[in-house]
C-alpha positions as CSV (number, residue, x, y, z in Angstrom):
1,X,34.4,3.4,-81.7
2,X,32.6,6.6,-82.5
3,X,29.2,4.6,-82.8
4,X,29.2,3.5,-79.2
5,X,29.6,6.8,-77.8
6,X,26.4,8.3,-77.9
7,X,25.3,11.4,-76.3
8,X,22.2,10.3,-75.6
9,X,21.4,7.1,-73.4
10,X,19.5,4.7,-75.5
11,X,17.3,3.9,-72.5
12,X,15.8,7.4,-72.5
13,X,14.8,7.1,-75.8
14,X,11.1,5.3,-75.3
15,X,10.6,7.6,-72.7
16,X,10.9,10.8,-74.7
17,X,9.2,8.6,-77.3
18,X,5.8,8.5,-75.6
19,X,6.2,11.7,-73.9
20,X,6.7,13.0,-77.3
21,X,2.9,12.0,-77.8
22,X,1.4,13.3,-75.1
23,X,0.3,16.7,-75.2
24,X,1.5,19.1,-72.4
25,X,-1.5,19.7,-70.8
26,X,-2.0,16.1,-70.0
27,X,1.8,16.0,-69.1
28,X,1.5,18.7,-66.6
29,X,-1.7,17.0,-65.3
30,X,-0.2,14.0,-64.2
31,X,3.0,15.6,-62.4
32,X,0.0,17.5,-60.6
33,X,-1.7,14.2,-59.6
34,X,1.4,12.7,-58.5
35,X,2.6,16.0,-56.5
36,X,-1.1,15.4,-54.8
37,X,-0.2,11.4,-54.0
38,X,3.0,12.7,-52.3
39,X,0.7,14.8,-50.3
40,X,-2.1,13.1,-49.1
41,X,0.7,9.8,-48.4
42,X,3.2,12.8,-46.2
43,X,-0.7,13.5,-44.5
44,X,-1.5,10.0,-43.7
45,X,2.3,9.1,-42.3
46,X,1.9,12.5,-40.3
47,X,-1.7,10.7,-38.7
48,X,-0.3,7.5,-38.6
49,X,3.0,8.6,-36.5
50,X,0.1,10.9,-34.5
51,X,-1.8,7.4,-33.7
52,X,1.9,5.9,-32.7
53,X,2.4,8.6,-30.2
54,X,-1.0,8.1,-28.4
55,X,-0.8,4.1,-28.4
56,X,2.5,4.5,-26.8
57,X,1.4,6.8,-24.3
58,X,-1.7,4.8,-23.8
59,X,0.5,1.7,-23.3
60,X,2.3,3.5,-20.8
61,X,-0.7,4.2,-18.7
62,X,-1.7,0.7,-18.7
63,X,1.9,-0.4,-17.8
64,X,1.5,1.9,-14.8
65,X,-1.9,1.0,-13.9
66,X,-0.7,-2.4,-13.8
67,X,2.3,-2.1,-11.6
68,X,-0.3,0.0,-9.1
69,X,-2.7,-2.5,-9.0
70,X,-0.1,-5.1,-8.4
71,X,1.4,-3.4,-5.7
72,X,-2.4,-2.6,-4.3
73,X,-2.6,-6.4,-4.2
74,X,0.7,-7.1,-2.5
75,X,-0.1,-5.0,0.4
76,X,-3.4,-6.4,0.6
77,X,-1.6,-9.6,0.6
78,X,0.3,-8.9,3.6
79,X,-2.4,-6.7,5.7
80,X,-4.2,-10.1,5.1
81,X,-1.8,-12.1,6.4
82,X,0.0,-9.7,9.2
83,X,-3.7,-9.1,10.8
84,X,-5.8,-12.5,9.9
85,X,-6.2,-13.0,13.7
86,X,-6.9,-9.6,14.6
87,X,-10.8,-11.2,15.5
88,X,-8.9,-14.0,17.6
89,X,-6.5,-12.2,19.1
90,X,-9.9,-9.7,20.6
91,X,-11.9,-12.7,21.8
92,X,-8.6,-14.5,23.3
93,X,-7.4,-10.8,25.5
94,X,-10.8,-11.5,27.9
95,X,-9.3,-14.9,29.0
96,X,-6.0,-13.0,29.5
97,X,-8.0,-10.0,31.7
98,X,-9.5,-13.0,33.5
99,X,-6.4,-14.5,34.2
100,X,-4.9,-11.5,35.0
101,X,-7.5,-10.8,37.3
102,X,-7.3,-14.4,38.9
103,X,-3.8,-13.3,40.0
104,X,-4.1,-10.5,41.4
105,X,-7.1,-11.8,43.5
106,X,-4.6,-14.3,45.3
107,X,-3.8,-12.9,48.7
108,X,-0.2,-12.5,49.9
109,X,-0.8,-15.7,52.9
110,X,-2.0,-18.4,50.0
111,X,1.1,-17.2,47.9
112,X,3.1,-18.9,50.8
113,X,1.3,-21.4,51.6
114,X,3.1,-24.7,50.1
115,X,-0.8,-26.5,49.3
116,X,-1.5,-23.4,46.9
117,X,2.0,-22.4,46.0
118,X,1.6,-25.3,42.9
119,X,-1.3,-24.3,41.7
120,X,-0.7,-20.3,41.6
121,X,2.9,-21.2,39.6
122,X,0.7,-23.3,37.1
123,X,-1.7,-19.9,36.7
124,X,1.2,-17.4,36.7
125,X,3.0,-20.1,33.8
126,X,0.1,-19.7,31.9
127,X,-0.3,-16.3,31.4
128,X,3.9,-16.2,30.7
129,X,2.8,-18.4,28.0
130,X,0.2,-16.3,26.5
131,X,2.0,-13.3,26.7
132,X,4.7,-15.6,24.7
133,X,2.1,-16.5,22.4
134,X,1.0,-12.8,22.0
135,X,4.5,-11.8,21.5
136,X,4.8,-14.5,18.9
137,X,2.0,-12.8,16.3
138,X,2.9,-9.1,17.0
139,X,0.6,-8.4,20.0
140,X,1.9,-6.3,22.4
141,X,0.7,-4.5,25.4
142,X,0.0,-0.4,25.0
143,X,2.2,1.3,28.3
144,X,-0.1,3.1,30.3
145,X,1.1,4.2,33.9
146,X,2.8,7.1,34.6
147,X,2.5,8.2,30.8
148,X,0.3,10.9,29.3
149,X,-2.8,10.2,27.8
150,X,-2.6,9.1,23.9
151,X,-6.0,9.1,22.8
152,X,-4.5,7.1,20.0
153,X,-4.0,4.3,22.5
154,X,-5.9,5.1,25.7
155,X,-9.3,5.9,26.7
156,X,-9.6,8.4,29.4
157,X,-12.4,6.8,32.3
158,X,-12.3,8.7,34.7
159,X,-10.1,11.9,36.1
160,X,-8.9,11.5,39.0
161,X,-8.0,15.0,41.1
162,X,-4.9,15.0,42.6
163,X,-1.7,17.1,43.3
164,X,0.8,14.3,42.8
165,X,0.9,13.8,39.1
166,X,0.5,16.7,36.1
167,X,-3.0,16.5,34.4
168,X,-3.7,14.0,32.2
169,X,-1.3,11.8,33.5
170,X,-2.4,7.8,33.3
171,X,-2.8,7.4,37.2
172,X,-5.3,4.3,37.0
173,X,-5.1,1.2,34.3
174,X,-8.7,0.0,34.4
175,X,-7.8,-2.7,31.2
176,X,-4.7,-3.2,29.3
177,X,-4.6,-2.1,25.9
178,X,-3.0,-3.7,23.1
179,X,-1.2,-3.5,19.6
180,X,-1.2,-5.8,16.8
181,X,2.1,-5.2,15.0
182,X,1.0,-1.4,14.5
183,X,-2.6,-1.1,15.0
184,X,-4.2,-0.8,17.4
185,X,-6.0,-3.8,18.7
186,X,-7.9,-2.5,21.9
187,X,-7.7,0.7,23.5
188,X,-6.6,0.6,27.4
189,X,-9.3,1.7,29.8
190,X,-7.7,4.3,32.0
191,X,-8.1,7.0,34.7
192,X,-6.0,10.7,34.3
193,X,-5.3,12.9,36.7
194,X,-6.5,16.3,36.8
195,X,-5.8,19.5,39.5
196,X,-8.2,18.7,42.6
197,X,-11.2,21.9,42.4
C-alpha cells in the first residue's frame, strides 16, 4: 500500500526530467519569450476590441444615415404626390377668373329674364363645380376683404386713401388668390387702404 502513495506525481517526473537538462539561462529565456507572447497577444486584443468599437460606431452612422435618407424619400414621396398638379391647377384658375368674370358681367335685368335665366344657372353650376373640384385636391381660396395685408398671401396693387378702413386694410380684390393644401399657389392681387394726404 505504501508503494502507491508517492509524494511525488509520476506525471511530473519527465517534466523535471528534461528541465533537469536544460541549463537556467535557457530556462529563464523562454519564460521571457513566453511573458513577451502574452504581451504582444493582450496588445493585439486591446487593437482588435479598438477596431470593434469604431466598426460599431461606424455601423451606427450608416444605420442613421439610412433611416434619414429614407425619411428624405418619404416626404419627397408625398410633396410629389400632395402637389403633382400644382402646374394644372395655375393654368386651370384663368378659366375660373374668366368665369368669374362672365358672372359678374351679367346685369341684374337678364338675371330675370326667363330666356337667359337657363343659361346663367348652367354658368353659375359650373363654377360650383370647379370650386368642388378645387376643393377636392386641396385648393382653396386665400380671404382677402376686410382683412389685413399678408404679404405671405396677398400682393398689395394699389393703396387706396380712405378714412373708412385702418391702413393696410384689403379694400379692393383685383384677383383671387389661392392655396394648394399649404402653399401657396397664387398670390391675390389686391388694393390697401392707406390715410388720405
Amino acid at each position: 500500500m505504501s508503494d502507491m502513495n508517492t509524494e511525488n506525481n509520476p506525471n511530473d517526473a519527465p517534466a523535471e526530467a528534461e528541465m533537469a537538462g536544460i541549463p537556467e539561462e535557457l530556462r529563464a529565456g523562454s519564460a521571457e519569450v513566453a511573458g513577451q507572447a502574452g504581451d504582444d497577444a493582450a496588445a493585439r486584443i486591446s487593437d482588435l476590441e479598438a477596431e470593434l468599437a469604431e466598426a460599431k460606431q461606424q455601423t451606427l452612422y450608416a444605420q442613421a444615415e439610412t433611416q434619414n435618407v429614407r425619411r428624405r424619400m418619404e416626404k419627397e414621396i408625398q410633396d410629389a404626390r400632395s402637389y403633382a398638379a400644382t402646374g394644372f391647377a395655375r393654368d386651370i384658375l384663368s378659366v375660373s377668373d374668366n368665369l368669374s368674370r362672365a358672372l359678374e358681367a351679367i346685369p341684374d335685368d337678364l338675371r330675370e329674364d326667363e330666356k337667359w335665366k337657363g343659361l346663367i344657372a348652367g354658368i353659375e353650376a359650373t363654377g360650383r363645380e370647379l370650386e368642388k373640384v378645387f376643393g377636392q385636391h386641396g385648393i382653396s381660396r386665400i380671404p382677402a376683404m376686410g382683412l389685413e395685408l399678408d404679404p405671405n398671401q396677398h400682393q398689395a396693387m394699389i393703396e387706396i386713401p380712405t378714412d373708412e378702413h385702418e391702413p393696410g386694410t384689403i379694400v379692393q380684390e383685383m384677383q383671387t388668390g389661392y392655396m394648394i393644401k399649404d402653399r401657396l399657389l397664387r398670390a391675390a392681387y389686391v388694393g390697401v387702404a392707406k390715410k388720405p394726404d
